[in-house]
N, C-alpha and C positions, 0 to 999 in steps of 0.2 A: 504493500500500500504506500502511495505516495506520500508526499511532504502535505500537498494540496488537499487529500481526500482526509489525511487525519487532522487538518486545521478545521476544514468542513466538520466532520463529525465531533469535534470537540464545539465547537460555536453552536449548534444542533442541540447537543446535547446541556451546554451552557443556558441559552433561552428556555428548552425545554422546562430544565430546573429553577429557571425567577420564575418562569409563569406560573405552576403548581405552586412556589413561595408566595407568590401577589395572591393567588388565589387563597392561599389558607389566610391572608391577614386582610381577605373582604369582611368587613362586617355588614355589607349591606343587602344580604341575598337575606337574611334574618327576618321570616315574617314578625317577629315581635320588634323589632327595629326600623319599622315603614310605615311614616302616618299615615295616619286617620284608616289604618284596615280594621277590617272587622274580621275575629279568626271565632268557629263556630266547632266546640268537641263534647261530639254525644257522649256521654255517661251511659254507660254498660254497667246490669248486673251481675253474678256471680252466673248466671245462666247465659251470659249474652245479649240480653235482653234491654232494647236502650228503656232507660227509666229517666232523662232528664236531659240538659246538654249546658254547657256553660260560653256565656258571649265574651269573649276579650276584644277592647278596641285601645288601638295605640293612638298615643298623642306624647306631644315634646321631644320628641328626637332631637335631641341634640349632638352635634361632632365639635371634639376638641382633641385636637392633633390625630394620633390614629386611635383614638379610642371616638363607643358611641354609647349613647343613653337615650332610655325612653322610659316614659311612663303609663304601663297596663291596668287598663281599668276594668273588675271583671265581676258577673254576675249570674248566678246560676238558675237554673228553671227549671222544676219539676215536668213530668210527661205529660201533664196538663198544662202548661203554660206557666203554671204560678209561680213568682219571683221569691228568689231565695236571696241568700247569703251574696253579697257584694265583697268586694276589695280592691286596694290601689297598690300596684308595688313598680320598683326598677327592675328594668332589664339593664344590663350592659356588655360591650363586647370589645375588646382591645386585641391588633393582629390577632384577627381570626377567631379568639376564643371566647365564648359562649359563657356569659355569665350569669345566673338565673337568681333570683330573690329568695329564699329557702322559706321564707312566710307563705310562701306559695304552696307548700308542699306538708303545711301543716294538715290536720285533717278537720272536716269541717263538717259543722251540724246540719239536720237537713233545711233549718229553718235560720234567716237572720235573725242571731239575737237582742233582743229588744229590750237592752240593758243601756245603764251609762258609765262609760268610764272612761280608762286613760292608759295607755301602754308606752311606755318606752323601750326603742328596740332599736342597733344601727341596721342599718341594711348588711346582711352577710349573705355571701352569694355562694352556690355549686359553681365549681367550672365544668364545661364543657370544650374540650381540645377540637379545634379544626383538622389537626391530622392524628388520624385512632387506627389501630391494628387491632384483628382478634386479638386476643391473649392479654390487651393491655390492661393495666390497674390503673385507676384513676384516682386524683386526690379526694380524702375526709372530707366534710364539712359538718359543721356545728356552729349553733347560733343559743343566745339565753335571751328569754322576751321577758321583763317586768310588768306589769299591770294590775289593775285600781278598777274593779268589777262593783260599783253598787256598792261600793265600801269596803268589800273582800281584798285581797292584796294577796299576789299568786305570781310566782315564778314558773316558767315555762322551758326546759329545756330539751332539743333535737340533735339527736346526732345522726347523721347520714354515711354510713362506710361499707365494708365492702364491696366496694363500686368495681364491676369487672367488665368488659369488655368479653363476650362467651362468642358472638356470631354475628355476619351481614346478613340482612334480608331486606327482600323487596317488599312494602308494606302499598298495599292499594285502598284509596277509599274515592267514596263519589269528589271529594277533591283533586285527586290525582293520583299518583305512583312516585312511591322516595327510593330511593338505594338507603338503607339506613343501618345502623351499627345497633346490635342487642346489648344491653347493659345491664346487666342486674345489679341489686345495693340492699342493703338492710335498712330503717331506720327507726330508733327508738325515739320516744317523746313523754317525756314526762314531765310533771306538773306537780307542786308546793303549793297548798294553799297557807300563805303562812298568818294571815290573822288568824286561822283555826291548826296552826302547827302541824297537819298534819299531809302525808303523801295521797295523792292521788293514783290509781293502779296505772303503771306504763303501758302504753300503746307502740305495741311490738309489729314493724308491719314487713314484709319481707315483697320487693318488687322488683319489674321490669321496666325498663323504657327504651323506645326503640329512636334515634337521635340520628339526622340528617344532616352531616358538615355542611353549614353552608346557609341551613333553611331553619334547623330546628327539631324541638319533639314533635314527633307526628305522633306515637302512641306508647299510652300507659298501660299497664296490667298490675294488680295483686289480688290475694285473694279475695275481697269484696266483691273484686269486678275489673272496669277498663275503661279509659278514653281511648278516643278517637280524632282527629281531625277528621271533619266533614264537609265547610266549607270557609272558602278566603274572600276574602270581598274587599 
């Protein structure tokens, strides 16, 4: 091989390799990083069976240098229509990687409760990597929320780990088709009520999520049940 053919195949191979780089530190293919969408994921029960679905719409997208933020406003609805439980959290993403609100992934009553009070919590986020291999292990995450229920005073804490990387698969719904990475994790959640001193029982949950470089979670699983993405708007 000549002088010429392996300057070629080097420069070839050169570009190759920034564009897969550009490509992993896009944060903006992120449907939770593109205002004003509306992202729509039915809620599955333990049978399959959709029983509800919950509305996310993005607003404030902000860019500073190569990092992004936004803010997910989100609401859920029973299989009859009726409005449940609301929330406001950040997303964020810097080269590539996929930063999620871990309040997100608390678990939630089926009803907005219709209490007064006050929490203090920073935002503490999961990461999600732009570039994933089967077999990989992903970082812990852990977060401790404070709050002030109607006078009650309750600590709240989440750990989320064994985060594994086990498989790809193609996930379809009437939204589309992802290439997505399967990820399982544990996460445990427990709760102090401390004006009454005493533990509340841990919520032990053991799940799946199937996570598309690039786009996002398309779908959940644990033993209750599942989400779905179903429509982008």
């Amino acid at each position: 091989m000549n002088k010429l053919n392996v300057s070629a195949l080097f420069l070839i191979s050169l570009f190759a390799i920034m564009s897969i780089n550009d490509y992993a530190q896009d944060c903006s293919g992120y449907y939770f990083l593109q205002n004003n969408k509306t992202i729509e994921r039915t809620i599955y029960d333990k049978d399959g069976k959709p029983k509800g679905k919950s509305v996310i719409k993005v607003s404030n997208v902000a860019s500073a240098g190569n990092a992004v933020s936004a803010t997910i406003n989100s609401q859920s609805f029973d299989k009859n229509g009726k409005a449940g439980a609301t929330s406001t959290n950040t997303i964020k993403c810097a080269d590539g990687m996929l930063m999620m609100d871990m309040k997100m992934n608390l678990p939630k009553g089926p009803q907005k409760q219709e209490t007064s009070g006050s929490a203090e919590v920073s935002n503490f986020y999961i990461e999600y990597p732009a570039n994933l291999n089967v077999g990989d292990a992903l970082k812990d995450a852990s977060f401790t929320m404070a709050s002030n229920v109607s006078g009650m005073e309750q600590t709240t804490d989440m750990l989320t780990s064994n985060r594994k990387v086990v498989a790809k698969e193609a996930i379809t719904s009437a939204a589309g088709t992802w290439d997505c990475y399967k990820i399982t994790f544990t996460s445990k959640v427990t709760t102090k009520m401390k004006t009454l001193n005493m533990n509340m029982p841990a919520v032990n949950i053991e799940g799946t999520e199937w996570f598309c470089p690039g786009f996002g979670i398309v779908k959940t699983e644990s033993k209750g049940g599942s989400t779905l993405i179903t429509s982008i708007q």
